[in-house]
N, C-alpha and C positions, 0 to 999 in steps of 0.2 A: 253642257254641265253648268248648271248655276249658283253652284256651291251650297246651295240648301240641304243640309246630310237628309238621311234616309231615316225614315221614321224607325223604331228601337221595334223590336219584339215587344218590348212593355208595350208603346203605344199601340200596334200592331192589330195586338192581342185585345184590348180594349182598356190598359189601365189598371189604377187600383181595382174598379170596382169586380171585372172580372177577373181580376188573379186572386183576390179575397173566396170567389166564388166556385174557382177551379180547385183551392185550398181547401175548403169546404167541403167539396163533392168528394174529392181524396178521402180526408178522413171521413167521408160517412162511408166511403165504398170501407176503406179500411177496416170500418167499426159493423160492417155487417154482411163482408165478403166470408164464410169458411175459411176462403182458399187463403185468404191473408189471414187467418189467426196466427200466425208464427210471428207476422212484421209488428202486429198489433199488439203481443205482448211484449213488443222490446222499450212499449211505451207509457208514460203513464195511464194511470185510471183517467184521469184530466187530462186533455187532450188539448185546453185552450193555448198553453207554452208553447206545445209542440206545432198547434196551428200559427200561432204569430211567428216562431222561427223562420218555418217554410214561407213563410209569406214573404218577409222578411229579404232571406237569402234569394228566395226567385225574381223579387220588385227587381234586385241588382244586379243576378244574374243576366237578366231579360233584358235589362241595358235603362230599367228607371230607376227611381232614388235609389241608395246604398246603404237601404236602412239596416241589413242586418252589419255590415261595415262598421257603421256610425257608432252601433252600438255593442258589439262584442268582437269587434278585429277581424282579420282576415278569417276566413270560414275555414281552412284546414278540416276542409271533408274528412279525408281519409280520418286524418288523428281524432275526429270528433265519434266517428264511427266505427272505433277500432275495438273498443270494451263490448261490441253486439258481435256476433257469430253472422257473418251475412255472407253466405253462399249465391251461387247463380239461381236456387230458388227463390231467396229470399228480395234477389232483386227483380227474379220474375214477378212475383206479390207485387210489389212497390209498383212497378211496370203495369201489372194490370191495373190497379188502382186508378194512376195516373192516366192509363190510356182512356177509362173510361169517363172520367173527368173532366178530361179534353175531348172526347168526341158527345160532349154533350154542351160543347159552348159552342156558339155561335159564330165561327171564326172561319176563315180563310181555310178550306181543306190545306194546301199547300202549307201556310203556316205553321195547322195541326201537325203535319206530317214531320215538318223539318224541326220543329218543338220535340216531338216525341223521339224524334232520331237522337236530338244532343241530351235530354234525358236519358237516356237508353245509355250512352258510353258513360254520363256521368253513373246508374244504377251499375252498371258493369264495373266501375272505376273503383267502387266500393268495396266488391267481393275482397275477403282479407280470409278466408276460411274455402279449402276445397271442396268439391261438390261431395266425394265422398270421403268418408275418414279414417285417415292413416291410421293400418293398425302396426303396432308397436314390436316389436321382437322380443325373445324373450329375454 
């Protein structure tokens, strides 16, 4: 052991330049998947916010800079995601988006895999609405 830590998932992964571009491929899967029209409309017509958020939040998740941090506080998923209706469908959408985004970068399968895994619990983490909907009594 030579006490040098272990390179971060950000660096891993390649950095700003490929998480700007795994950012990227999301919302264009988002913006021209069918299967995502339901995530797509939770969002604005401008997508550019929405793109810097996620860039943002994953640069720190992924263990590089803590831009979304710096600048709007701790991320509070859940409370942030609580005004959208996001069933296990909705996080299958995001999931697919994602999965295809990442298997179109250039990175470590292994990586991919274990990226996609903590995506997946965080996508799961969000569900706030059951799959199907309670009906009511009279």
């Amino acid at each position: 052991m030579n006490g040098t830590p272990a390179p971060s998932p950000y660096a891993l992964l390649g950095g700003e330049a490929v998480l700007r571009d795994v950012v990227e491929r999301f919302y264009g899967y988002m913006d021209a998947l069918p299967a995502a029209a339901p995530i797509r409309a939770m969002h604005p017509a401008d997508l550019s916010g929405s793109r810097d958020k996620l860039f943002k939040f994953l640069s720190g998740w992924l263990g590089g800079p803590n831009l979304y941090i710096e600048e709007f506080g701790h991320p509070r998923l859940r409370m942030r995601h609580f005004p959208f209706a996001i069933g296990p469908a909705e996080a299958d959408q995001w999931l697919q988006c994602m999965g295809r985004a990442l298997d179109e970068t250039d990175v470590d399968p292994v990586l991919k895999q274990r990226l996609f895994e903590a995506l997946a619990r965080t996508a799961y983490h969000m569900i706030n609405t059951p799959d199907e909907p309670t009906v009511q009594g009279p």
